[in-house]
TORVO-140779 format. One record per atom (N, C-alpha, C, O): atom name; x, y, z. Coordinates in Angstrom, 2 decimals. Atoms other than C-alpha are relative to their C-alpha. Example, Ala and Ser with C-alpha at 12.3 -4.5 7.8 and 13.67 -1.06 7.14 Angstrom:
# residues 2
<site atom="N" px="0.89" py="-1.19" pz="0.00"/>
<site atom="CA" px="12.30" py="-4.50" pz="7.80"/>
<site atom="C" px="0.90" py="1.20" pz="0.00"/>
<site atom="O" px="1.94" py="1.18" pz="0.66"/>
<site atom="N" px="-0.82" py="-1.19" pz="-0.06"/>
<site atom="CA" px="13.67" py="-1.06" pz="7.14"/>
<site atom="C" px="-0.77" py="1.09" pz="0.73"/>
<site atom="O" px="-0.26" py="2.20" pz="0.90"/>
END
This chain:
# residues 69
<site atom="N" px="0.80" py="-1.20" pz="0.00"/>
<site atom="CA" px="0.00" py="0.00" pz="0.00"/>
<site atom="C" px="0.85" py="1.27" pz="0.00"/>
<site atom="O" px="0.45" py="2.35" pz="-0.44"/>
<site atom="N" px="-1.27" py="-1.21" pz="-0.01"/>
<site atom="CA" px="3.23" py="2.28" pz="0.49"/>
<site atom="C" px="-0.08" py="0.40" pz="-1.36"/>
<site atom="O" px="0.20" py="1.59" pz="-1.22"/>
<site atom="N" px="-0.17" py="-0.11" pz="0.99"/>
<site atom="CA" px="3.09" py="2.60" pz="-3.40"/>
<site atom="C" px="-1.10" py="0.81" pz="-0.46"/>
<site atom="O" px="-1.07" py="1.83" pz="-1.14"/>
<site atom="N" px="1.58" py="-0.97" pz="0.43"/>
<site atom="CA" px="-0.39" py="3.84" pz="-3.88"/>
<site atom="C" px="0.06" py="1.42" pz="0.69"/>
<site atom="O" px="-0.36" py="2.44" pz="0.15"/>
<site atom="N" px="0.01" py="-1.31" pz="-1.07"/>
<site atom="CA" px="0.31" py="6.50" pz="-0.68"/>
<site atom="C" px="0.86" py="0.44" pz="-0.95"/>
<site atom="O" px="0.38" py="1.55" pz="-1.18"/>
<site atom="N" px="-0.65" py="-0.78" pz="0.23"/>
<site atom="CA" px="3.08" py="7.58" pz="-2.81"/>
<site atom="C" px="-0.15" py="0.70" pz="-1.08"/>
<site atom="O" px="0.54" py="1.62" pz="-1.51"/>
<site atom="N" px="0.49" py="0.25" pz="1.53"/>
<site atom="CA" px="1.18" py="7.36" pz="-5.98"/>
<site atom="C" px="-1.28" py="1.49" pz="0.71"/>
<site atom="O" px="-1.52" py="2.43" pz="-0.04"/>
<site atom="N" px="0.78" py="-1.11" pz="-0.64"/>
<site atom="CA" px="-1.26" py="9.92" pz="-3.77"/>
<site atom="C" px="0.44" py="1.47" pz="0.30"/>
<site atom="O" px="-0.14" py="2.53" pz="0.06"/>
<site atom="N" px="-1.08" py="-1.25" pz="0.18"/>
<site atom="CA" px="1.47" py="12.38" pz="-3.06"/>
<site atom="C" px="0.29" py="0.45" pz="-1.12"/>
<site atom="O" px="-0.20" py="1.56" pz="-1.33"/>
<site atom="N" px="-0.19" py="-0.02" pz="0.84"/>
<site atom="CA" px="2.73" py="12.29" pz="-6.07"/>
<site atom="C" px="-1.23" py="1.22" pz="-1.07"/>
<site atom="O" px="-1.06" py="2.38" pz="-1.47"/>
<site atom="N" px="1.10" py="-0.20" pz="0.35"/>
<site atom="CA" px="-0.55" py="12.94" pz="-7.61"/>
<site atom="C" px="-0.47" py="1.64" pz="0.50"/>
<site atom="O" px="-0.55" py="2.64" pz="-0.22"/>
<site atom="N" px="0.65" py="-0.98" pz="-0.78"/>
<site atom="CA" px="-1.91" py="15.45" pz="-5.08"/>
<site atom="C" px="1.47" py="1.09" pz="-0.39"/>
<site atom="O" px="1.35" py="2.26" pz="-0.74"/>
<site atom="N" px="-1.13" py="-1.99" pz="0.15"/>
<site atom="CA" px="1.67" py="17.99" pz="-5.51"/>
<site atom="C" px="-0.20" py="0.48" pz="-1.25"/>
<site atom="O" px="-0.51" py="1.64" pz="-1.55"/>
<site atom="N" px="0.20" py="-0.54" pz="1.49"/>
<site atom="CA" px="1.48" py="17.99" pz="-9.06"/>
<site atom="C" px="-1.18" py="0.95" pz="-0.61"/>
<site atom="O" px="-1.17" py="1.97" pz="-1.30"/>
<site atom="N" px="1.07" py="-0.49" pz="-0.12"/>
<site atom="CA" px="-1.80" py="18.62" pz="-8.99"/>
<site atom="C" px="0.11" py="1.98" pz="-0.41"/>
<site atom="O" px="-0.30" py="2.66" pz="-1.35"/>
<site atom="N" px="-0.25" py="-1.16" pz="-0.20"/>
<site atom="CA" px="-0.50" py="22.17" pz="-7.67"/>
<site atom="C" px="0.68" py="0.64" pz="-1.10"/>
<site atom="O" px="0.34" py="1.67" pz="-1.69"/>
<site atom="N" px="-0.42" py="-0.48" pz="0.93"/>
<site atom="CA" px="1.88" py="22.35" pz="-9.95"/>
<site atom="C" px="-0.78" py="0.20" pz="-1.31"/>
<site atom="O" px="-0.69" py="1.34" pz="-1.77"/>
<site atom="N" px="1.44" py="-0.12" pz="0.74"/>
<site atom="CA" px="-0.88" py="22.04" pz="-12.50"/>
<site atom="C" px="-1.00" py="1.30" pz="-0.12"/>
<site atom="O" px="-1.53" py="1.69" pz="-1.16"/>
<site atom="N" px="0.89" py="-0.81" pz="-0.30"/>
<site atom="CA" px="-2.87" py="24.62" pz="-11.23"/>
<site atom="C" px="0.73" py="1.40" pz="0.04"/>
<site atom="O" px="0.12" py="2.41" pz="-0.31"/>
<site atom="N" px="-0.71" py="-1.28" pz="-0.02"/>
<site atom="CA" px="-0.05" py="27.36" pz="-10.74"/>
<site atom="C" px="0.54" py="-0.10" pz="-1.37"/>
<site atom="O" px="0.62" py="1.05" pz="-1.81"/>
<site atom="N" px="-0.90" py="0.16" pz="0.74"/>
<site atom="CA" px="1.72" py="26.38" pz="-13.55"/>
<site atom="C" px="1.26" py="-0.78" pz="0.55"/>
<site atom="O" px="1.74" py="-0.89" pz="1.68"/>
<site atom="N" px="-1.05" py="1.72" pz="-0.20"/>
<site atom="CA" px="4.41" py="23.32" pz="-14.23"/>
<site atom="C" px="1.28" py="0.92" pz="0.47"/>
<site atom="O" px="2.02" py="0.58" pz="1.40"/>
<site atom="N" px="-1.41" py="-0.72" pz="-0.28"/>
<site atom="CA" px="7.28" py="26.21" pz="-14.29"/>
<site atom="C" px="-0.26" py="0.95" pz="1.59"/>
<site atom="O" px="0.70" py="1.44" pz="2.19"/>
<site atom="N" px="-0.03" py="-0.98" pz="-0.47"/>
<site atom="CA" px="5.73" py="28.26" pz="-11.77"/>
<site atom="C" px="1.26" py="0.06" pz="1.46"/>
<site atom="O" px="1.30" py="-0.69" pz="2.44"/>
<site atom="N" px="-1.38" py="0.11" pz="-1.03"/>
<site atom="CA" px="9.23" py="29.34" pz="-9.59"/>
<site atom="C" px="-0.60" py="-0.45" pz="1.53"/>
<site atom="O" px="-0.33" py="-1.42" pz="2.24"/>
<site atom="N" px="0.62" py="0.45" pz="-1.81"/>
<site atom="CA" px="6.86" py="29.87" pz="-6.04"/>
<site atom="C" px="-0.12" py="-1.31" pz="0.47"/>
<site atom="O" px="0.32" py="-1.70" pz="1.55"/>
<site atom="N" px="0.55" py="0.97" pz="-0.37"/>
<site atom="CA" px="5.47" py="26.78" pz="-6.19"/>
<site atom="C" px="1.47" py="-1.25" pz="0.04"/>
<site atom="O" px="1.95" py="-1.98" pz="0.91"/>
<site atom="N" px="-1.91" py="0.87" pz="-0.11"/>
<site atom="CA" px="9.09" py="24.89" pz="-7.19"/>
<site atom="C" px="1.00" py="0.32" pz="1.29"/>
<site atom="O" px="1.81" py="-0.44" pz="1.82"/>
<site atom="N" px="-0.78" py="-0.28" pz="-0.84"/>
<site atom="CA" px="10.64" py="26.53" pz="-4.82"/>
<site atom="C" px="-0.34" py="-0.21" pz="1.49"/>
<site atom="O" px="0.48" py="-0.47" pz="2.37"/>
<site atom="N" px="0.39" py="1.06" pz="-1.26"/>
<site atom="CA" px="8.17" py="25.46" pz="-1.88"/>
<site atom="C" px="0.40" py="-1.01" pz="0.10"/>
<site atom="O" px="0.92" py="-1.30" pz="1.18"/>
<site atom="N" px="0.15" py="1.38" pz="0.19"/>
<site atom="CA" px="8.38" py="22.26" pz="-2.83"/>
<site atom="C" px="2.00" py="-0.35" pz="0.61"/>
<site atom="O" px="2.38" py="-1.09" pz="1.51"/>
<site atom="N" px="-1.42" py="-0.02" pz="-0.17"/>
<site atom="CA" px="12.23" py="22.39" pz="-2.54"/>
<site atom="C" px="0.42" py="0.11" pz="1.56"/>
<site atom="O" px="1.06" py="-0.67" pz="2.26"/>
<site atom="N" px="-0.27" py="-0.57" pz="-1.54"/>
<site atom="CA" px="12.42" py="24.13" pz="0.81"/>
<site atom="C" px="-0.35" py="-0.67" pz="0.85"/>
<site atom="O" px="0.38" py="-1.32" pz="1.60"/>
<site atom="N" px="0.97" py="1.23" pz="-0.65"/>
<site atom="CA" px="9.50" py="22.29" pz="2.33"/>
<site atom="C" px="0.36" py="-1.35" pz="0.59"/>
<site atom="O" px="0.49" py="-1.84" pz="1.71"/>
<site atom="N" px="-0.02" py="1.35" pz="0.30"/>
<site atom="CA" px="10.00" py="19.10" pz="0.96"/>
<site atom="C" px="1.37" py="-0.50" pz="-0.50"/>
<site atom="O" px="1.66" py="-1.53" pz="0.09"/>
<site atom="N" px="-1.29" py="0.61" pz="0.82"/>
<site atom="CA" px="13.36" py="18.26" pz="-1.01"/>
<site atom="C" px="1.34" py="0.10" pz="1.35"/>
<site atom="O" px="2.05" py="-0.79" pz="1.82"/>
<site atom="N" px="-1.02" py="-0.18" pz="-0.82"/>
<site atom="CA" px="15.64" py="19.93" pz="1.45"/>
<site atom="C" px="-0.35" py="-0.67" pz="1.67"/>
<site atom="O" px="0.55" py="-1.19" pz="2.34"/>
<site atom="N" px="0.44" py="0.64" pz="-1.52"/>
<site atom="CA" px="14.08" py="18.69" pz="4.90"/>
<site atom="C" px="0.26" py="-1.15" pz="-0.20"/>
<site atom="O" px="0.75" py="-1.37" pz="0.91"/>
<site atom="N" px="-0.04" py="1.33" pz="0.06"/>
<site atom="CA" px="14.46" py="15.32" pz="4.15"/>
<site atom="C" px="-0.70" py="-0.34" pz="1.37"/>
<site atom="O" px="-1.59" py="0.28" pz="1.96"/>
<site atom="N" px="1.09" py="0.63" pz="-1.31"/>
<site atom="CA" px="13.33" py="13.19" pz="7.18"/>
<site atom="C" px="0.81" py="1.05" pz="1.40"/>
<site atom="O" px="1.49" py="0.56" pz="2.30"/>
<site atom="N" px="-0.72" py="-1.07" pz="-1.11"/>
<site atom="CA" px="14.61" py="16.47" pz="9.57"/>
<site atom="C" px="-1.66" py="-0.14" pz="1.13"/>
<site atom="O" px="-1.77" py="0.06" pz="2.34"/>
<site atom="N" px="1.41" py="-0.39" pz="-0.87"/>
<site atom="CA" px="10.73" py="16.41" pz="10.79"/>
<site atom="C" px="-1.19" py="-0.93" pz="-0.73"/>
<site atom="O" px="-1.28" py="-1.24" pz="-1.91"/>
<site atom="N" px="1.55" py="1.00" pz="0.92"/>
<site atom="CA" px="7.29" py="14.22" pz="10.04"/>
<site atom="C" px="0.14" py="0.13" pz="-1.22"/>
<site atom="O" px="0.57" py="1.27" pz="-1.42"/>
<site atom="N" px="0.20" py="-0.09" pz="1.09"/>
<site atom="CA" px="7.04" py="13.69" pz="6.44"/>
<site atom="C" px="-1.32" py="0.66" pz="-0.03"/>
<site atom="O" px="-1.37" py="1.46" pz="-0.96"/>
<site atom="N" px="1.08" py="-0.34" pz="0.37"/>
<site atom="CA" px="3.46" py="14.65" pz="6.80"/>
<site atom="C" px="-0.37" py="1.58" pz="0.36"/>
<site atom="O" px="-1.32" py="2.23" pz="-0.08"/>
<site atom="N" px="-0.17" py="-1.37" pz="-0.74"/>
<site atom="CA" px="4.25" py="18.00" pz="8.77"/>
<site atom="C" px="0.17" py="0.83" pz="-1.50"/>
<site atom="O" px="-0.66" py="1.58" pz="-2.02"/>
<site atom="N" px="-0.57" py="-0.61" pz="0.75"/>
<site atom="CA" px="6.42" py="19.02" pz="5.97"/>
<site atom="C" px="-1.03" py="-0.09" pz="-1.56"/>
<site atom="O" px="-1.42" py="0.91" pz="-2.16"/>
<site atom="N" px="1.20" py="-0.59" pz="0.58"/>
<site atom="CA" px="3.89" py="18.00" pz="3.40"/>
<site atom="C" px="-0.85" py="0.89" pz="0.16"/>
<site atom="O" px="-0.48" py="1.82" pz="-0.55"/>
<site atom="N" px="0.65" py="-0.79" pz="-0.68"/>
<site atom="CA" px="1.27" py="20.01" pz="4.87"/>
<site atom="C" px="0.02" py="1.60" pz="-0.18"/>
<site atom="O" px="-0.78" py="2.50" pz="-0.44"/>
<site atom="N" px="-1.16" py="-1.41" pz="0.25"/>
<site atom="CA" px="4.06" py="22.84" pz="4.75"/>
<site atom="C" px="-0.39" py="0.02" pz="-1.22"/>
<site atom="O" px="-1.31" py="0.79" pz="-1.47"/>
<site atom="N" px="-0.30" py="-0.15" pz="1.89"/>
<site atom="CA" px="4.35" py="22.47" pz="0.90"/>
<site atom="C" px="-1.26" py="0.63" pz="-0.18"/>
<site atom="O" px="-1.50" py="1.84" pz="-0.20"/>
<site atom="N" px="1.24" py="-0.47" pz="0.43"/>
<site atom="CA" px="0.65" py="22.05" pz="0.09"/>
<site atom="C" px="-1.22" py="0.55" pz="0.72"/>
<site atom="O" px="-2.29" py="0.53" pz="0.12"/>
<site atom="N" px="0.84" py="-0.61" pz="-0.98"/>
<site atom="CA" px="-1.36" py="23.60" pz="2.79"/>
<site atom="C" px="-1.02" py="-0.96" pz="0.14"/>
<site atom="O" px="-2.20" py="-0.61" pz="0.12"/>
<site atom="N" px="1.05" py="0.93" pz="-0.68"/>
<site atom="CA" px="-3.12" py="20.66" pz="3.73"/>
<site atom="C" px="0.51" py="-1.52" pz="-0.60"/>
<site atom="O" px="1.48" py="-1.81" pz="-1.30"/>
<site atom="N" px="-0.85" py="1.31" pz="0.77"/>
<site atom="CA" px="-2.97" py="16.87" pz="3.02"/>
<site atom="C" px="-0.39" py="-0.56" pz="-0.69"/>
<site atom="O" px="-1.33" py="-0.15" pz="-1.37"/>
<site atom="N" px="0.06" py="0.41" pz="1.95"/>
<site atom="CA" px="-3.04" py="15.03" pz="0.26"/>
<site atom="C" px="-1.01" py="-0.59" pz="-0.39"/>
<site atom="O" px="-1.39" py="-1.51" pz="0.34"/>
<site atom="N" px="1.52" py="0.13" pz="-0.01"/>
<site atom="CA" px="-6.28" py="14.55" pz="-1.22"/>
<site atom="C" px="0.17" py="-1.22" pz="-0.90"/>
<site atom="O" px="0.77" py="-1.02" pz="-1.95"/>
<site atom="N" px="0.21" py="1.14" pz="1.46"/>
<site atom="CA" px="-6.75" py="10.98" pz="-3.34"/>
<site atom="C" px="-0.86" py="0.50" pz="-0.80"/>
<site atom="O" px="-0.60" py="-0.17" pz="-1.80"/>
<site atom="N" px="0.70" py="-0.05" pz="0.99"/>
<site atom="CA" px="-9.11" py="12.18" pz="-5.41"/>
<site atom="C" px="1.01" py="0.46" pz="-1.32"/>
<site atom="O" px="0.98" py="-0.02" pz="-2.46"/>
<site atom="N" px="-1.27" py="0.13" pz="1.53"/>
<site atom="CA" px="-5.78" py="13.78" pz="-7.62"/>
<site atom="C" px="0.34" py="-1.39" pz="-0.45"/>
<site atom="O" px="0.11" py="-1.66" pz="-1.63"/>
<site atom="N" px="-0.23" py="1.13" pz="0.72"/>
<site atom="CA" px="-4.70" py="10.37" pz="-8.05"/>
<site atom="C" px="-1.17" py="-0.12" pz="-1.18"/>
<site atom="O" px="-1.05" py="-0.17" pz="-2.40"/>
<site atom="N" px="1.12" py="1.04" pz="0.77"/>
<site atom="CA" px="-8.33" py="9.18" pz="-9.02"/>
<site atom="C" px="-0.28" py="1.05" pz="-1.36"/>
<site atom="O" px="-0.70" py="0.72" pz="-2.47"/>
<site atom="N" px="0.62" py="-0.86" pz="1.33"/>
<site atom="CA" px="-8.92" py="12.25" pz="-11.30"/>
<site atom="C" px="1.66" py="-0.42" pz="-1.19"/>
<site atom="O" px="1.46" py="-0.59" pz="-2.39"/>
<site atom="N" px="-1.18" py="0.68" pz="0.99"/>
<site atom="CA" px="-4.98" py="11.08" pz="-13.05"/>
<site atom="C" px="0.17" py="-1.58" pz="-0.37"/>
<site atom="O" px="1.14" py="-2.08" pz="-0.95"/>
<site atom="N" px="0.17" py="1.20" pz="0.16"/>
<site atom="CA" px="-6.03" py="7.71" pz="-13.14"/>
<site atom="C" px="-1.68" py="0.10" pz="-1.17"/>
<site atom="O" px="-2.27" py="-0.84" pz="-1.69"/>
<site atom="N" px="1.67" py="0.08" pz="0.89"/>
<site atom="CA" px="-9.56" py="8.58" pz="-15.24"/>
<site atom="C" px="-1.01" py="-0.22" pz="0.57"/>
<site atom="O" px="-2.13" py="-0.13" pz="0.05"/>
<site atom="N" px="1.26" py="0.41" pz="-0.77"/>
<site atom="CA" px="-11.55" py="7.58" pz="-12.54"/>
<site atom="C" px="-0.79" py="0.96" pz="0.33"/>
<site atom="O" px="-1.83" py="0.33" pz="0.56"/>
<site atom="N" px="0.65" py="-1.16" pz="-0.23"/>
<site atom="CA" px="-13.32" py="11.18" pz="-11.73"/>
<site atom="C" px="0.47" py="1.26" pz="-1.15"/>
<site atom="O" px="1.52" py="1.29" pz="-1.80"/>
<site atom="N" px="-0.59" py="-1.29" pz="0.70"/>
<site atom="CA" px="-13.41" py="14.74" pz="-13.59"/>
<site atom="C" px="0.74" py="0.36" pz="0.89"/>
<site atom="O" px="1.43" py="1.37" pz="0.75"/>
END
């Protein structure tokens, strides 16, 4: 099930990136700060949270999988 959660993350950041734009710097550069550089310094889910202001919704997966609009 570790694969699908990551397949949910995955899913759910892009998402953002999606929505701001794929280049947009702000959003790259959260993601970096947040997430890339913290490594396991603190909860993974904290620092998610951090990135995307909340947590990670499956429905991105299900809407990148075809299953929902």
């Amino acid at each position: 099930y570790s694969y699908k959660w990551a397949e949910v993350l995955e899913a759910d950041a892009f998402s953002l990136f999606q929505e701001k734009g794929i280049f947009n710097r702000e959003v790259s550069d959260s993601f970096r700060r947040n997430v890339l550089s913290r490594g396991s310094s603190e909860d993974e889910a904290v620092l998610y949270r951090r990135f995307r202001g909340h947590d990670p919704e499956p429905e991105a997966l299900l809407t990148k999988l075809g299953i929902t609009k």
